[in-house]
N, C-alpha and C positions, 0 to 999 in steps of 0.2 A: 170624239172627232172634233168637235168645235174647241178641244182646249189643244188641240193638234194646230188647228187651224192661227188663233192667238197665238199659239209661241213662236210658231213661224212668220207671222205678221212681224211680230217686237223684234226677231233675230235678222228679219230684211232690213227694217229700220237701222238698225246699229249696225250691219252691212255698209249700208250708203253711208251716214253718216263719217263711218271709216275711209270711203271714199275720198270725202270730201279734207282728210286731219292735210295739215301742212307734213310734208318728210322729215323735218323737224321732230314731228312730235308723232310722228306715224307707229313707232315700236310702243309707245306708255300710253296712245289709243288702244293699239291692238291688242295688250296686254288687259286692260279695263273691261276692254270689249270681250275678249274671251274669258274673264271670271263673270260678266254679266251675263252671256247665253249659257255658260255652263249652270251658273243656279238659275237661272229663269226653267230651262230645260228640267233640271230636276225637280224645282217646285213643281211643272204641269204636268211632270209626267209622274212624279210620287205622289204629290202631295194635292191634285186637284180635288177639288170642292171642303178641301179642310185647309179651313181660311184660316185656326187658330197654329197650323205647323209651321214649324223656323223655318222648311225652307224658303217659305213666303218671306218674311222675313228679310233672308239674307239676301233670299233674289232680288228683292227692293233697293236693299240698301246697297247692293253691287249692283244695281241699273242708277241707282244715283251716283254711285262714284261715278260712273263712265261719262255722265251728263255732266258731274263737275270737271272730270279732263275737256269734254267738248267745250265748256265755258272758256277754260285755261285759254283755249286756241284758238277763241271767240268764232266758235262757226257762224253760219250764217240762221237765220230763224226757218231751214229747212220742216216743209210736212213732215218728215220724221223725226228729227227734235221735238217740233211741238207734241208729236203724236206718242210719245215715248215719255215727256214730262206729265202730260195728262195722263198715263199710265200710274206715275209714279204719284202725281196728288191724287188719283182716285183711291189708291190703295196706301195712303200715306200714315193712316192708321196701323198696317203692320209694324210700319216700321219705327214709331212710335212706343209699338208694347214692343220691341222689340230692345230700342235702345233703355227704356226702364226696365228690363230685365238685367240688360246689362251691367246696370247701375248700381241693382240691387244682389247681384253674384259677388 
C-alpha cells in the first residue's frame, strides 16, 4: 500500500508541474511526463523493494528527463519540483549503476 501511496504522490507532482509548462512547450512536457509516470508506475508496481531492477533505473532516469524539460521552460521552484528532484538525488545511485551499465554494453 505505501508504495501505492508514493507513486501516486510523484504522479500528482508531475501533474501540477504540467500545469504550470508555458503552451509552448506543453506537447514535449506532456510527452516526458507520460514516459516518467509510465516507468515510475511500473518500477512500484513490478519492481518494489528490489532496488537492484532496471526499472528503477529507468524510472529515474525518465523522471530526470522530465526535470531537465521543466528547466528548458524555467518553471518556477514549485513544492513539487523540489519534491520530485529530492526524489531523484535520494535515489541517484540507481541511476548511476545504471548509466555504467550502459557504458559497459
Amino acid at each position: 500500500m505505501q508504495f501505492e501511496v508514493a507513486c501516486d504522490r510523484i504522479c500528482d507532482d508531475i501533474s501540477r508541474l504540467l500545469l504550470d509548462f508555458p503552451p509552448r512547450s506543453s506537447v514535449r512536457g506532456a510527452y516526458a511526463a507520460a514516459f516518467a509516470t509510465r516507468d515510475l508506475a511500473a518500477a512500484f508496481h513490478h519492481a518494489a523493494g528490489l532496488p537492484k531492477d532496471p526499472l528503477w533505473s529507468e524510472a529515474i532516469e525518465s523522471l530526470g528527463h522530465f526535470l531537465a524539460v521543466c528547466d528548458e521552460v524555467n518553471l518556477d521552484r514549485s513544492p513539487a519540483l523540489l519534491s520530485l528532484r529530492q526524489f531523484v538525488a535520494e535515489n541517484a545511485d540507481l541511476l548511476a549503476s545504471h548509466v555504467e551499465l550502459k557504458r559497459a554494453s
